[in-house]
N, C-alpha and C positions, 0 to 999 in steps of 0.2 A: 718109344720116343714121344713127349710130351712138347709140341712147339709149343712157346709164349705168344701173347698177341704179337708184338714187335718182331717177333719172326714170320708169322702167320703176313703181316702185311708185307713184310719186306716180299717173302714169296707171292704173294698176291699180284705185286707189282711188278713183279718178273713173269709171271703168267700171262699178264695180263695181253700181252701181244703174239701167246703160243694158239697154236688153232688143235682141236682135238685130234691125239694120233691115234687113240684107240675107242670104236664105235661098238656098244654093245647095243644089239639090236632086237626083234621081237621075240627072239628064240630065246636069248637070254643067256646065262653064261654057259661055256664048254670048256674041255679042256685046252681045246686050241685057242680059243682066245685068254685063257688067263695064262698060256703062255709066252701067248704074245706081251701081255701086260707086262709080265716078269722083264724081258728081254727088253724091252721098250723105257723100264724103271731106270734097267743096269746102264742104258743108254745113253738116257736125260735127266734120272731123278725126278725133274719135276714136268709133270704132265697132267693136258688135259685128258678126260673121258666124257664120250656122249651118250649119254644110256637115254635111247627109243622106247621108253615103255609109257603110255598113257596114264600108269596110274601111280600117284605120288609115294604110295605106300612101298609098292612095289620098286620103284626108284630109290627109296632111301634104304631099303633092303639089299638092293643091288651094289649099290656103292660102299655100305658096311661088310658086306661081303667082300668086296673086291680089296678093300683096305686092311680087314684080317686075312685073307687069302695073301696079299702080300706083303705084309708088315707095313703098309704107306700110312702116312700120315694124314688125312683130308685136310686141306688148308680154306678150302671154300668147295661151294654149292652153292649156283645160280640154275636154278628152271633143272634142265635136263645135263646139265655139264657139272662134274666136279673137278677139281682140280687136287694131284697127289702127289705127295713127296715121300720121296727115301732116296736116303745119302748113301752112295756108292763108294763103299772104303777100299774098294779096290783097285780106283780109278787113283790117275798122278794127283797127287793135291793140287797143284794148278789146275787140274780138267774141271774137278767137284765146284759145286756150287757153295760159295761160300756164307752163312747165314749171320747175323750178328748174333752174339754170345746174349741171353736171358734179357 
């Protein structure tokens, strides 16, 4: 799934008030925490993540992994927090977050 900018900010600005629910820390990922990720996606779709690690490399490593591990989307990256989307087709269409069309 490919967001356009105009999605990208719509999501931006619905983030913009969520607090991070999932914290990857100095150990770095496991399998209990990418399934929390999972469960956490199927939940809200869009969430933040805090990845603890010092070094930038290693953070943008972390987050492209986190985003192939679970099909999300990256909508943003500030500092240590990204923020990640995936649309849950299994949820009521009223529950989903609705994004604008292109």
């Amino acid at each position: 799934m490919n967001l356009t900018e105009r999605q990208k900010k719509y999501l931006r600005g619905l983030g913009h008030r969520l607090k991070p629910l999932v914290v990857v820390g100095d150990a770095g990922l496991s399998d209990s925490l990418l399934a929390e990720l999972e469960s956490t996606l199927d939940r809200h779709e869009l969430l933040k993540v805090r990845v603890r690690t010092g070094d930038r490399d290693a953070r943008n490593r972390i987050v492209a992994r986190l985003c192939a591990d679970s099909s999300a989307e990256l909508v943003q990256r500030i500092g240590n927090v990204a923020l990640l989307y995936r649309p849950n087709l299994k949820k009521k269409p009223e529950k989903r977050i609705r994004i604008p069309s292109g």
